[in-house]
C-alpha positions as CSV (number, residue, x, y, z in Angstrom):
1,X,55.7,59.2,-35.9
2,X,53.9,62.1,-36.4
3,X,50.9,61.0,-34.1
4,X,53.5,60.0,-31.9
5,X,55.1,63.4,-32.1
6,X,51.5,65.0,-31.2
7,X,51.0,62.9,-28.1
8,X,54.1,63.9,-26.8
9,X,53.3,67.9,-27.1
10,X,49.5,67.0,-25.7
11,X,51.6,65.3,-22.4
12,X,54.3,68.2,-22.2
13,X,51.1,71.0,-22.6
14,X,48.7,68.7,-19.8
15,X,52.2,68.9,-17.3
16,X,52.1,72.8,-17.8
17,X,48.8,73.1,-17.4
18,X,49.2,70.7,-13.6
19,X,51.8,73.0,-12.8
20,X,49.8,76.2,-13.5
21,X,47.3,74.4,-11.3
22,X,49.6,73.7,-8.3
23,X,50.6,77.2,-8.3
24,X,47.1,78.2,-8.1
25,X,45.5,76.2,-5.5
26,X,48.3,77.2,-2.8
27,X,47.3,80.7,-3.7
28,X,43.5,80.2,-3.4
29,X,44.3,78.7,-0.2
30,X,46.3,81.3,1.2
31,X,43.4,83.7,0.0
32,X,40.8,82.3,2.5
33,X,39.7,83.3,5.7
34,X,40.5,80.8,8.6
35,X,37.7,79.6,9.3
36,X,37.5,78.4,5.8
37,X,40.5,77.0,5.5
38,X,39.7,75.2,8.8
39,X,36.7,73.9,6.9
40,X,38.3,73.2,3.6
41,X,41.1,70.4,5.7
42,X,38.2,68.5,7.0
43,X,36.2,68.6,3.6
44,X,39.4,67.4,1.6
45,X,40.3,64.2,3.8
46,X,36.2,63.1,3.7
47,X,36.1,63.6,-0.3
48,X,39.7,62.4,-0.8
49,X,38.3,58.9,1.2
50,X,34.8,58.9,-1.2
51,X,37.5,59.1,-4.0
52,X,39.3,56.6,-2.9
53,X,36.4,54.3,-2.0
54,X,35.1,54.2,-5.7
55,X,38.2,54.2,-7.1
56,X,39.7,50.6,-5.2
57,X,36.9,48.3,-7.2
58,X,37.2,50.5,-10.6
59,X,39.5,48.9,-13.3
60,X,41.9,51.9,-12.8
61,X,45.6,50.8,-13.1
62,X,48.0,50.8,-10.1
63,X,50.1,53.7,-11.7
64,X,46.5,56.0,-11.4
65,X,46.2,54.8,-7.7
66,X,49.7,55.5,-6.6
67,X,49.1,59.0,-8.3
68,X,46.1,59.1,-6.8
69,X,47.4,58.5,-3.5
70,X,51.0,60.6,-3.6
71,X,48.9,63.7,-5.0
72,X,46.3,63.6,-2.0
73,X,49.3,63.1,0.5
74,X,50.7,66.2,-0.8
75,X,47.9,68.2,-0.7
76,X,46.8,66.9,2.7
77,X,50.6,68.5,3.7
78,X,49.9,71.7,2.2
79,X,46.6,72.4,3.6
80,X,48.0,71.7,6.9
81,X,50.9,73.5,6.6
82,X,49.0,76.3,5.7
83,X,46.4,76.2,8.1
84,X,48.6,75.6,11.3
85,X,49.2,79.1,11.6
86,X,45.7,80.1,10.2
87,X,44.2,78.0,13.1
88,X,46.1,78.5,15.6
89,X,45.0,82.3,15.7
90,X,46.4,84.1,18.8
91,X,47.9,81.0,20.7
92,X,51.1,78.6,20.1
93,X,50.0,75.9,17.5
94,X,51.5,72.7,20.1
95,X,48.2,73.8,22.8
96,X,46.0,72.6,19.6
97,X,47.0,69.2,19.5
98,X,46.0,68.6,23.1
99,X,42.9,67.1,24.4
100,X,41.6,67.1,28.3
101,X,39.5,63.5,28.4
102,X,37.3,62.7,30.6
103,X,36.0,59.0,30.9
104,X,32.6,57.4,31.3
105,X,30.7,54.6,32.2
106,X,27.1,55.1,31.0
107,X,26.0,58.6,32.2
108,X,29.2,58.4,35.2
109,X,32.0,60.5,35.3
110,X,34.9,57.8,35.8
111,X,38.4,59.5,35.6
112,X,40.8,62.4,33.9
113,X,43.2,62.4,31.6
114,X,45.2,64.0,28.5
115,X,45.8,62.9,25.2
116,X,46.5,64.6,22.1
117,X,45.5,64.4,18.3
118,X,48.0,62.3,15.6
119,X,47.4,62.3,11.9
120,X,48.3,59.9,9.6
121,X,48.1,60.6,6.3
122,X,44.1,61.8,5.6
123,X,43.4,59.8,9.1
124,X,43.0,61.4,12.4
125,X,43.9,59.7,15.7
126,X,43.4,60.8,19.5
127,X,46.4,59.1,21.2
128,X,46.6,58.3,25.1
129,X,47.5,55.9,27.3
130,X,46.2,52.0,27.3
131,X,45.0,52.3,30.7
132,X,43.2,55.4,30.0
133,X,40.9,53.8,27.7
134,X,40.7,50.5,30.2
135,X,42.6,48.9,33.1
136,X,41.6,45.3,34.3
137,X,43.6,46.0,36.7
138,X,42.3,48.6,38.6
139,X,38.8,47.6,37.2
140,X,38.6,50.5,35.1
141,X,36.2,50.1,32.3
142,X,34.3,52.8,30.9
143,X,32.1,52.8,27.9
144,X,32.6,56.2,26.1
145,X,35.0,59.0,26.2
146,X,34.3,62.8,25.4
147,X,37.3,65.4,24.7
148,X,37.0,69.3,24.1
149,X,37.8,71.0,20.9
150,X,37.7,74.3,19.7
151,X,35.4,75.9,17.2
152,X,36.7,79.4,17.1
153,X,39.9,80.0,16.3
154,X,39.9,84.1,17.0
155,X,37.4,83.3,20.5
156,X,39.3,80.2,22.0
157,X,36.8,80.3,24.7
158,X,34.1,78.5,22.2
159,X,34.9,74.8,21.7
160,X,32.0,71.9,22.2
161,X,32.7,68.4,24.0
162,X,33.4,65.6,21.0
163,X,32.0,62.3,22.7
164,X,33.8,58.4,21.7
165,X,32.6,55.5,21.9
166,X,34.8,53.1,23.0
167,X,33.2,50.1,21.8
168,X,31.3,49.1,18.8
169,X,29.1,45.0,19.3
170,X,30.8,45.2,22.5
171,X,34.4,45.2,20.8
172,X,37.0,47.9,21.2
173,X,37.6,50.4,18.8
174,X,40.8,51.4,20.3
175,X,44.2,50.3,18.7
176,X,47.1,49.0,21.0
177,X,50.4,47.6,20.8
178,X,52.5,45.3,22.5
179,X,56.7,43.9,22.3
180,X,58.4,41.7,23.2
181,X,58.6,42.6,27.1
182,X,54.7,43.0,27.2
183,X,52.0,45.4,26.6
184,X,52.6,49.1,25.6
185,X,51.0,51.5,27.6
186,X,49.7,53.4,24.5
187,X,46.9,53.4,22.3
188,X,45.2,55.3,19.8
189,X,41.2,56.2,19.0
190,X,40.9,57.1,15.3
191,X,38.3,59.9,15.3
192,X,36.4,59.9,11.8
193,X,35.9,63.3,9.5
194,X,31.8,62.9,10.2
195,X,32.5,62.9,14.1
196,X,34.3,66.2,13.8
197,X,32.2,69.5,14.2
198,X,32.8,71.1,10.5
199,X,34.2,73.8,12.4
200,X,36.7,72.0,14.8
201,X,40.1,73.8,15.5
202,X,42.8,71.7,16.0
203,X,46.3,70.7,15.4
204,X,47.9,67.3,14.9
205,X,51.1,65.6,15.0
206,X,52.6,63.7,11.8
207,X,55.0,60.9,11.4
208,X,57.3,64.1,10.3
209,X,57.3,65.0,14.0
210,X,58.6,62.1,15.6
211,X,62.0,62.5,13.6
212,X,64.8,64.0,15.3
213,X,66.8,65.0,11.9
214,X,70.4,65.7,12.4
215,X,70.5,66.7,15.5
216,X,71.1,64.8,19.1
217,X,69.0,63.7,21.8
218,X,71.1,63.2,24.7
219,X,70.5,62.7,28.4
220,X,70.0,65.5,30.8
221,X,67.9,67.4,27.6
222,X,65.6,69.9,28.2
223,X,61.9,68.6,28.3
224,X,58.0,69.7,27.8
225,X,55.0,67.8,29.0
226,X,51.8,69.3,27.9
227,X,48.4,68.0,29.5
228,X,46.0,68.4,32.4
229,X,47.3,67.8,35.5
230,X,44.7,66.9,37.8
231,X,42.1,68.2,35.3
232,X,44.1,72.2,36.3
233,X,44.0,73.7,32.8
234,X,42.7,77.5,31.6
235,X,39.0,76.9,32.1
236,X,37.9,79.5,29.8
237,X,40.6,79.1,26.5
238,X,40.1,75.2,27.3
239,X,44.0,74.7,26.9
240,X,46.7,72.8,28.6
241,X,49.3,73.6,30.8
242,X,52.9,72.9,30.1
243,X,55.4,71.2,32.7
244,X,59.5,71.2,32.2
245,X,61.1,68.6,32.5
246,X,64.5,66.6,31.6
247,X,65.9,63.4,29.7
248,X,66.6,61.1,33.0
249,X,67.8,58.1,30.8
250,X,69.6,57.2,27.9
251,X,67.7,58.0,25.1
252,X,67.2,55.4,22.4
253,X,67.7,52.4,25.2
254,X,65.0,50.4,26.2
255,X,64.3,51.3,29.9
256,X,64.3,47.8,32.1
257,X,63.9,46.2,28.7
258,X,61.0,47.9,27.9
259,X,59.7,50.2,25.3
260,X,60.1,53.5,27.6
261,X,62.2,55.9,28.9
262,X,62.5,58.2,31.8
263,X,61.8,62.1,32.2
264,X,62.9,64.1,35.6
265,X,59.8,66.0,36.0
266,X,56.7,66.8,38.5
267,X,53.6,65.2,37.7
268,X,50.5,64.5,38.9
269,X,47.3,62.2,37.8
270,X,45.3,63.3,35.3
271,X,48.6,63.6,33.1
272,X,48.9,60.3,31.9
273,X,48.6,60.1,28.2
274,X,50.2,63.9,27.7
275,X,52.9,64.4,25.2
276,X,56.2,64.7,25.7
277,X,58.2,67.1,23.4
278,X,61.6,68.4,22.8
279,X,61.8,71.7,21.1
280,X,64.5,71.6,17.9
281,X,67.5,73.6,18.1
282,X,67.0,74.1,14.3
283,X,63.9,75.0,12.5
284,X,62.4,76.1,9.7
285,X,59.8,78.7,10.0
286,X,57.4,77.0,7.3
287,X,57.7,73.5,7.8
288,X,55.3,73.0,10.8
289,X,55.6,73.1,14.6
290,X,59.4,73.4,16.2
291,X,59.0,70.3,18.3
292,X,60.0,66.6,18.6
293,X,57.8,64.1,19.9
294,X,59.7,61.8,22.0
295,X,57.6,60.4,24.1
296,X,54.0,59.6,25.9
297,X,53.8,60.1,29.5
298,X,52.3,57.1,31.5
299,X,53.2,57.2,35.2
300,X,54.8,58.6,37.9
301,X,58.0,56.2,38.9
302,X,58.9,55.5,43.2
303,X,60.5,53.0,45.3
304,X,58.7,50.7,47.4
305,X,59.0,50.6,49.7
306,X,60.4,53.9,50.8
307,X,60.7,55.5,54.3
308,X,58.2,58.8,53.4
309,X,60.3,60.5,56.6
310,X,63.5,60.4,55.2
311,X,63.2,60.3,51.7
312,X,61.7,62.1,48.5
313,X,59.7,60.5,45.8
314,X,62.4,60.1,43.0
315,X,60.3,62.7,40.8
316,X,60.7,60.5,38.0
317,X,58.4,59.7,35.4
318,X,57.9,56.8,32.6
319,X,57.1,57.9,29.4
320,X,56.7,55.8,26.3
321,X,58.8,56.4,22.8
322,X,56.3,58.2,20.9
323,X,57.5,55.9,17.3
324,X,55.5,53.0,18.5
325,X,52.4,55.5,17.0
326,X,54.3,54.2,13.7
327,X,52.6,50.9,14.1
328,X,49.5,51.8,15.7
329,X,48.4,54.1,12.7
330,X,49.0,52.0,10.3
331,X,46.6,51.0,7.8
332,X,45.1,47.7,8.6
């Protein structure tokens, strides 16, 4: 009984001691210039994956891996948390997560586009549209991808160009999805911690961001599509542009059967694979960016035919519901 007794004490004083400890790594954090907390993000997921690495063939029970794993999650949380508004310095957080990408075929510029960066969990994503990455369609097939990021958070005009392969033994390294009515025009490049500069400035979307909470989404909603129209952006700060637009269907209802909705909005090439957000009517002030993301922008919708003398395009757009980057993410 007695040695029992001690255990319990040795437990009760190793608990105190973790809870001294989580009060003072959110405090060392907060400490740190931004650059280093920029830094420190990158360096946690890659040591967090070594970690995990040896652990998986160690005779370590399930209960010290699900630890393990529920710890490093909430960590992962923190240090972004903290760092959004560390990093994103003297502009809005949401420009961070996009990404103007330009396709290649060998040393050939092929086409533009946007896209924007997801995380899941400790992994890293660039999310854009299927036929982005390739089209047999249309025949387009390029062989590498490169996308700006920044490396200063105080001097956005500093970024470098991140290049992607596409294809590794000649088979794609893209993920993408399909439903029942077809193919989904989304698809997602994960971007490893080694193919980040260590002092890349960036934000990302979580799973977090894709819920709508308590509140509505109805039709006729107030809209945001952030990308590169065209490849117009702000050449120098190497940021997006933002569009408004509106909810032009019902929300939650598969357009024509398929896995998309519409927006009411003017776009042009070179936005396909944006984002399209909702800002929330309620927020909290610490708990990450105020917006929703709904949706992935694909393509422009029109009639056809259509008498160009008498009538307008429709200025509607297809975008794709954003939870299908649920699936795509997902470990595999």
């Amino acid at each position: 009984m007695k040695n029992l007794q001690e255990a319990t004490e040795r437990i009760c004083e190793l608990k105190g001691s973790l809870v001294a400890l989580d009060t003072l790594v959110p405090a060392l954090i907060d400490a740190l210039p931004a650059p280093v907390r920029a830094r420190l993000q990158g360096s946690f997921d890659t040591h967090a994956e070594v970690a995990r690495t040896l652990m998986l063939p160690a005779d370590i029970s399930d209960l010290v891996l699900s630890s393990f794993e529920r710890d490093v999650a909430r960590i992962a949380t923190s240090l972004r948390r903290v760092a959004t508004a560390a990093q994103s310095g003297p502009v809005e957080a949401l420009l961070l997560t996009t990404a103007a990408i330009t396709t290649f075929a060998r040393y050939r510029s092929l086409t533009r586009a946007s896209g924007f960066f997801f995380r899941r969990d400790a992994r890293l994503f660039l999310v854009s549209n299927r036929h982005v990455f390739a089209d047999a369609a249309s025949g387009h097939q390029p062989e590498h991808l490169e996308v700006v990021v920044h490396t200063d958070v105080q001097d956005l005009s500093r970024a470098t160009v991140l290049g992607l392969p596409l294809f590794r033994d000649g088979l794609p390294l893209w993920r993408e999805a399909s439903d029942q009515a077809g193919p989904v025009d989304v698809a997602v490049l994960e971007i490893a911690p080694g193919q980040l500069p260590a002092n890349a400035v960036l934000q990302a979307f979580e799973a977090s961001d894709l819920q709508a909470g308590d509140e509505d989404i109805a039709i006729g909603d107030a809209l945001t599509i952030v990308g590169f129209p065209m490849g117009f952006h702000d050449t120098v700060h190497h940021l997006a542009v933002a569009r408004s637009a509106s909810l032009a269907s019902a929300y939650g209802i598969r357009f024509q059967r398929q896995g998309c909705f519409l927006t009411d909005a003017r776009t042009h090439r070179g936005s396909s694979g944006a984002p399209v957000l909702r800002r929330r009517r309620q927020h909290d002030a610490g708990s990450g960016m105020p917006w929703q993301l709904i949706g992935v922008h694909s393509t422009r919708m029109d009639m056809h035919p259509r008498d160009e003398a008498q009538d307008e395009s429709l200025g509607l757009n297809l975008a794709w519901y954003a939870d299908v980057l649920n699936t795509l993410t997902a470990d595999r």
